[in-house]
N, C-alpha and C positions, 0 to 999 in steps of 0.2 A: 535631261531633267525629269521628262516624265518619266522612263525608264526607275531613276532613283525612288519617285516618288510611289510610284507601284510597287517598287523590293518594300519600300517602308512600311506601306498600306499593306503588300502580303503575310511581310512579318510580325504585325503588329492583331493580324488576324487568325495568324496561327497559334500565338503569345495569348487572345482570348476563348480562341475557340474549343483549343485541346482542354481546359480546365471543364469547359462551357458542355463539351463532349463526354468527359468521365464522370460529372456529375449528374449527367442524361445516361450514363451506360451503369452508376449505380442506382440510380432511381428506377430503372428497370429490370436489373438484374437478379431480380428475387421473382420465384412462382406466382403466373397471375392468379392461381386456385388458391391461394392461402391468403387467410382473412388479414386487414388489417384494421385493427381498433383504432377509433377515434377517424376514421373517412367520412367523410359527407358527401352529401351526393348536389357537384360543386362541378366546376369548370377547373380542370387539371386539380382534381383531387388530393393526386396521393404528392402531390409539390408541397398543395397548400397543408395539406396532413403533418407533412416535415417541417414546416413554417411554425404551425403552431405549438412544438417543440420548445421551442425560446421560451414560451411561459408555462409549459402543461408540467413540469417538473416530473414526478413518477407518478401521475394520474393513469395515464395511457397506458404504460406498463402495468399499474396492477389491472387496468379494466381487461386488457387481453390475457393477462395469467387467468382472473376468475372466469371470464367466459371460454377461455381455451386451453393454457397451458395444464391447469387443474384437470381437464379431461385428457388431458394424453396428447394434445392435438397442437404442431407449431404454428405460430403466427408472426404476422409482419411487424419489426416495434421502430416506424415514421424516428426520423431523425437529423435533429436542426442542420447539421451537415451535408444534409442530401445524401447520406448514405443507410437508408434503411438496413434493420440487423433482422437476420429471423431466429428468435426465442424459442428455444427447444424446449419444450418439457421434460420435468426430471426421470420421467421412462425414458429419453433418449443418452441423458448428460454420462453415464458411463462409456457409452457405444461413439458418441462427440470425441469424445479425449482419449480413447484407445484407438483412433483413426493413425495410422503414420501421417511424416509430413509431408508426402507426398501428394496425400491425400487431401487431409485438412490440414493448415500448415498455421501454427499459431504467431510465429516469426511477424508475416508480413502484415497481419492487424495491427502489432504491437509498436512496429514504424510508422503505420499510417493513424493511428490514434495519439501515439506521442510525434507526428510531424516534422521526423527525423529528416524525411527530405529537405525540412525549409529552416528549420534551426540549427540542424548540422550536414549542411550539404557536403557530399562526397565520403560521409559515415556510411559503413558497412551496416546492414539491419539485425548483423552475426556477430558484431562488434564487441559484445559484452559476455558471449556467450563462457568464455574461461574466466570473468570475472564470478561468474553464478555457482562457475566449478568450484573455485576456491573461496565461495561461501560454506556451500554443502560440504566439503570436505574438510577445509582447514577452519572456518570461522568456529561454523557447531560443534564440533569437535572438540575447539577450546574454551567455550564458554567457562567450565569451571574456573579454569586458570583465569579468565580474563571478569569476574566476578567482584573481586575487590577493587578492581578500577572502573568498573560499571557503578558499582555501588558509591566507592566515595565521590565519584563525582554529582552522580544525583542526588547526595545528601549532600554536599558543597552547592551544589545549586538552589537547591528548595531551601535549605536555610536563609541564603542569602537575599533571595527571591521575597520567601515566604516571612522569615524576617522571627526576630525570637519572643517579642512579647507576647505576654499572657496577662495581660490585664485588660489589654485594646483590640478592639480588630484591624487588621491591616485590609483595606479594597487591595486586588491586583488583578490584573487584565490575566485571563485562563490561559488563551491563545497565547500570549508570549511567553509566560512562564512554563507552559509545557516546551514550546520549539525551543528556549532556550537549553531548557532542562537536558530535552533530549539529543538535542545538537550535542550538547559538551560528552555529552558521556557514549555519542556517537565516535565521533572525532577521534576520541581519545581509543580507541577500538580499533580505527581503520585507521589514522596515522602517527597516532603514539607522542610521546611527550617529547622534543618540548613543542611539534609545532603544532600542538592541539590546543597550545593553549597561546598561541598565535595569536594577537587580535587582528592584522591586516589579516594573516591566514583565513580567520573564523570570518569574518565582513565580507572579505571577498569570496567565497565557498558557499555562505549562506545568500549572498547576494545571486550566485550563481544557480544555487539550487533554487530560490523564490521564483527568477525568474524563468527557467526551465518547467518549473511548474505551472504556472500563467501560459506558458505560450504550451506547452504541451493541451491544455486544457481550453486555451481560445481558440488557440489554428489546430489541431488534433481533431478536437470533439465538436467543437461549435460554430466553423466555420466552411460553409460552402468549396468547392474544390476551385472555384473562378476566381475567389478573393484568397485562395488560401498562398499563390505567390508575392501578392504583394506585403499581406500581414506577416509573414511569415520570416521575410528575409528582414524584414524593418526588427520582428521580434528578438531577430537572430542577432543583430546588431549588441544588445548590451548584452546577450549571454557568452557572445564569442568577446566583449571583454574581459569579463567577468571569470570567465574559466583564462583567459592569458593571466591576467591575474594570481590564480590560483596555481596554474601548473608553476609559476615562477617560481614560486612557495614550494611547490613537488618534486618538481622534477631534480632537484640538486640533493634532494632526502632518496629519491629511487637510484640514485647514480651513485652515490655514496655507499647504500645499501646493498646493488648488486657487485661492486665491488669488493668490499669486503666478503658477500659470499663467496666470490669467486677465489678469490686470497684464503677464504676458511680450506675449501677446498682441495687447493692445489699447494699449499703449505701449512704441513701438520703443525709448527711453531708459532702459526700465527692463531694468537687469540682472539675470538669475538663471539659473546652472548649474543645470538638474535633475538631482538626484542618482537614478540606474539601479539605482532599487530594484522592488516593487509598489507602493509606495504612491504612487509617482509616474506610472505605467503607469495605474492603477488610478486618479489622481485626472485623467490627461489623459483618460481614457474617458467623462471626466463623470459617473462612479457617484453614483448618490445615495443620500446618508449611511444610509437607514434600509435599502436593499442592504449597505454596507457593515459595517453594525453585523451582520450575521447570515455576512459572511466573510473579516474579515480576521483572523480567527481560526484561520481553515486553515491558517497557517504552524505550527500546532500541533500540529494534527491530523495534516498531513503528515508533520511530521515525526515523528511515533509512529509511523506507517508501517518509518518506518525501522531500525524495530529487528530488521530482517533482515539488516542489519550486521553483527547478532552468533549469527546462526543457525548457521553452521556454523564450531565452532572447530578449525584444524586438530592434528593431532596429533604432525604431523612436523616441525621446521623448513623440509623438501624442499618443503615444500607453499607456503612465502612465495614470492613471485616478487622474490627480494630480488635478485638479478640484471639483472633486468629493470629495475628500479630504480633503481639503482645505473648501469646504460650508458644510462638515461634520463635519469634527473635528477645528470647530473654538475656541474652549479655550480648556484646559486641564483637563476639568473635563470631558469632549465627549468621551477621548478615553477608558477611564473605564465605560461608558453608555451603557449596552447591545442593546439596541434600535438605536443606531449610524451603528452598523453592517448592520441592516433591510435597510438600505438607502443606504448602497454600491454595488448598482447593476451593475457599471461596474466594479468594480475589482471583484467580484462574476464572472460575464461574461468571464473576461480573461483569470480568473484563469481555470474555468471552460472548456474556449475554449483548455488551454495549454494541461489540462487532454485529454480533446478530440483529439487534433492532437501527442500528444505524450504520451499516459498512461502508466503505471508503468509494463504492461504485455502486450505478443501478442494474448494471451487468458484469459479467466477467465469463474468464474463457473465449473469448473469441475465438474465431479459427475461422480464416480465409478456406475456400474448394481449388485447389487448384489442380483437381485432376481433371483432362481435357475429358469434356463433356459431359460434367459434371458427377453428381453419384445421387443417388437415392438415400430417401430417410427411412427410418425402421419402419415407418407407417405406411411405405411405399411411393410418398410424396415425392418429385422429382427439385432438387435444387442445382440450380444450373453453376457452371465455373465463374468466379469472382465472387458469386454470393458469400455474407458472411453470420455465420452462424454462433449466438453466445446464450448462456445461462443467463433465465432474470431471475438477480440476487435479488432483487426488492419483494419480487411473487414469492418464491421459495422460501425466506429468510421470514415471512407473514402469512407462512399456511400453516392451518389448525389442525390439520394435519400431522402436523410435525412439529409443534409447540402447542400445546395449547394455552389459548388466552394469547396471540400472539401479538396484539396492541400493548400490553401492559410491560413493562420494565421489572423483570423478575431479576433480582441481579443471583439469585442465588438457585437459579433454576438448574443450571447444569451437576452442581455441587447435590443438592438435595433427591436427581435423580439418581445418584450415586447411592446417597443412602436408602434408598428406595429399592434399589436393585437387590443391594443386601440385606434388608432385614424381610428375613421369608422362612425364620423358623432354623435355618442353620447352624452350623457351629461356627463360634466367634473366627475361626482361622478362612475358613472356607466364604464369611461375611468379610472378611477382610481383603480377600484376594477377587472375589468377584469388585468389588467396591473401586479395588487397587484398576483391575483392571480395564471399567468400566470408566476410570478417571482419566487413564491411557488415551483410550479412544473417543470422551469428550472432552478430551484438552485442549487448551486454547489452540495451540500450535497445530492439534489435528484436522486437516479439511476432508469433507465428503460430499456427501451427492446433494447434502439439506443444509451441509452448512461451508458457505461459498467467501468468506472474506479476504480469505488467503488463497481465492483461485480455488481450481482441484485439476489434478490428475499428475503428469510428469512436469509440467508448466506451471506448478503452483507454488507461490512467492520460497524462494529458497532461504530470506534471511527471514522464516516466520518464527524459528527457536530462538533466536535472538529478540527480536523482537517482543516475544512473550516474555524472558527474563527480563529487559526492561521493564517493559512495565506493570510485570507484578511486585518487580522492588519495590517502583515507584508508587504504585499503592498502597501499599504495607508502609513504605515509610512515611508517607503522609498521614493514612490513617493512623498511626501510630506515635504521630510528635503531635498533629494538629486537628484544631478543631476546627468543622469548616460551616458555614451559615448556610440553611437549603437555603433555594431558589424558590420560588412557588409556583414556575413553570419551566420547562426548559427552553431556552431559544431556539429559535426552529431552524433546521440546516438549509443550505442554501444550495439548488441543482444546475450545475452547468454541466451541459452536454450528458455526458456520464457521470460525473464527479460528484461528490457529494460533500458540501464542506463545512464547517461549523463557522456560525458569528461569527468575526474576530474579535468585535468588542466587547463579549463578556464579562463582567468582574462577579469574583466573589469575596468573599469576606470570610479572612480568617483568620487565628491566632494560634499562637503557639499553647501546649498544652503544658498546664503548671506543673511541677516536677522531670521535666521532661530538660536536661541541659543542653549546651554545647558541649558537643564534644572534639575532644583533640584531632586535629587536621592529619590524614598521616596521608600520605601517595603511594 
């Protein structure tokens, strides 16, 4: 009996202590020579430094940008997790992310911030990695084609949503009518009709992806490594329903679908149009099913991403680009005209700007060291193996520097740089193609060393073109059917861990704009 009771006590010590251990080996795992903001000179400091995390939101982060990363100089940035990050400065961020991954490997941040071990135990952390391929290849690629089913479902949405009178204002909560918005015309992308318009499908998918995002962001980013087994597997519990769920719904559309390839294939007689969805990208790549089962889920997840859509509301009517709109989309065959997109350089701009003063994280790029014993910073700084090293989007995305006036909400700041560049005494063709080109490279989609929403380097978000055609539709066709009531302040975002996420109980008030119809439903 005591024998028994010792195996119990030893296992039940080993069960505390290894968390108890990694959480002691990242809290020490970064250079004792590099500062960290916000220390007090306290009894186990840099613990309690991580503690106060939980409330300091991105205080901490800009106080060590402005006293360090502004100089060239990295720092330590405390973290509710107990996993302290060290913040490069934007002299290092090209030299960070041309590292191989051997060297600095961004993979294994990306598991242990999304808590891959405890929501989907025995997932690969390379799992999704041919799902990313046949974004970058086959999604972007087809946006043209897949533009009129983007489009009428976001106007089937917002209509509906948003509702048609013009005599009253309608309240509606922001936060759901953008995810709904977005979900549908997600959906209808990555698994095509008819099970996009599923409603067990869409409940259980959305259900799957809400809570994917919760536990990615409780046990990921904001929870200690000693608590993160038990929160973790409990959180796991309704997401591993939730996707059984869903694959039910899937997986008989992927089997269906790789068959018929297969049949297109191996008999010239047999007909079948592929419909230019993912599932069909994704079943020509020969995925197999027990890959798939772990990510056709991501049209979920993605789409939760996008509730940066409703990060910044404006305040002015000045601020819609409903002009632009309006000389863009003059009849209704414009809004399924890929080429109509290329001319929206101010909602590009805005949209653009809103990522820039509110982005979806207070850092990004991470990258684990996993080269044995460790490597040196440009500065000659030494960072040891495990250490992990990321850009702060909060410091960079608010240096004057590189925006100026960077507090203020310019929604038309990227757009008006543009015309800036070009009017310098030229000729109209030559103002045209600088303008053209300079739209290129501050377009929404494009990421760089100053502007970090979409990540940067070979690791930076793959569905960002997609992403941008969303929702510059979606602003154009709002501004363009409705009027919307300002705010007279914005709500203020709310920080966990990393994450940066908007009220959800917002409402605005708005109506439909007079002369403005229904129009005929087509699919």
């Amino acid at each position: 009996m005591d024998y028994i009771l010792s195996f119990v006590l030893l296992g039940w010590s080993v069960i505390i202590l290894k968390p108890l251990f990694r959480s002691w080996k990242s809290m020490t795992n970064v250079p004792t020579s590099m500062p960290w903001p916000g220390i007090r000179n306290e009894i186990f400091p840099n613990f309690r430094a991580c503690l106060r995390e939980f409330i300091a939101g991105v205080q901490t982060l800009r106080i060590g940008y402005e006293n360090y990363a502004r100089k060239g100089q990295a720092f330590v940035l405390p973290d509710p997790g107990l996993r302290p990050q060290i913040m490069v400065p934007i002299e290092h961020l090209r030299w960070m992310v041309d590292q191989p991954e051997t060297v600095l490997c961004a993979r294994l941040p990306q598991a242990g911030r999304f808590a891959i071990d405890y929501l989907s135990p025995g997932m690969d952390y390379n799992h999704d990695l041919f799902l990313m391929d046949v974004i970058r290849k086959d999604l972007t690629r087809n946006l043209g084609r897949l533009q009129p089913s983007i489009y009428h479902d976001i106007r089937e949405s917002i209509d509906e949503l948003m509702g048609f009178e013009t005599d009253g204002w309608r309240e509606v909560c922001l936060w759901d009518t953008m995810q709904k918005t977005i979900f549908k015309s997600t959906y209808r992308v990555f698994v095509g009709l008819p099970l996009c318009q599923d409603e067990g499908y869409l409940r259980s998918s959305a259900a799957f992806a809400n809570w994917l995002g919760v536990g990615a962001v409780l046990v990921g980013q904001y929870t200690p490594s000693i608590f993160k087994p038990l929160l973790g597997y409990l959180t796991a519990i309704p997401i591993y329903i939730e996707q059984t769920k869903s694959f039910g719904y899937l997986l008989p559309v992927f089997k269906e679908r790789m068959e018929n390839i297969r049949r297109m294939r191996n008999d010239p007689t047999f007909e079948f149009k592929e419909p230019k969805h993912m599932i069909t990208w994704m079943s020509t790549a020969q995925i197999r099913s027990t890959r798939i089962k772990h990510t056709v889920f991501y049209p979920g997840s993605h789409s939760y991403n996008h509730h940066d859509s409703n990060k910044h509301i404006p305040r002015s009517s000045e601020l819609w680009p409903r002009e632009e709109a309006s000389t863009t989309f003059g009849e209704e065959g414009d809004w399924v005209d890929p080429a109509a997109l290329g001319k929206l350089a101010y909602a590009d701009s805005a949209i653009r700007e809103t990522l820039r003063k509110n982005p979806a994280v207070t850092r990004t790029s991470v990258r684990e060291v996993v080269r044995k014993g460790g490597l040196d910073l440009p500065d000659g700084q030494h960072v040891p193996q495990g250490a992990w090293l990321a850009a702060p989007v909060m410091g960079i995305h608010h240096d004057e520097r590189f925006y100026p006036d960077p507090e203020k909400y310019e929604p038309f700041r990227f757009a008006e740089a543009a015309k800036e560049t070009s009017s310098n005494g030229e000729t109209d063709d030559t103002q045209t193609e600088k303008a053209s080109q300079h739209r290129k490279l501050q377009g929404l989609s494009m990421a760089s060393d100053s502007f970090l929403a979409f990540g940067y380097g070979r690791h930076s978000c793959p569905g960002r073109w997609f992403v941008a055609h969303q929702l510059k539709l979606l602003l154009a066709y709002v501004a363009l059917n409705y009027d919307v009531q300002p705010l007279e302040n914005r709500p203020l975002n709310h920080i966990f861990g990393e994450s940066i996420i908007p009220t959800q109980s917002t409402t605005i008030s708005v109506r439909r704009r007079k002369g403005v119809g229904k129009l005929e439903t087509t699919s």
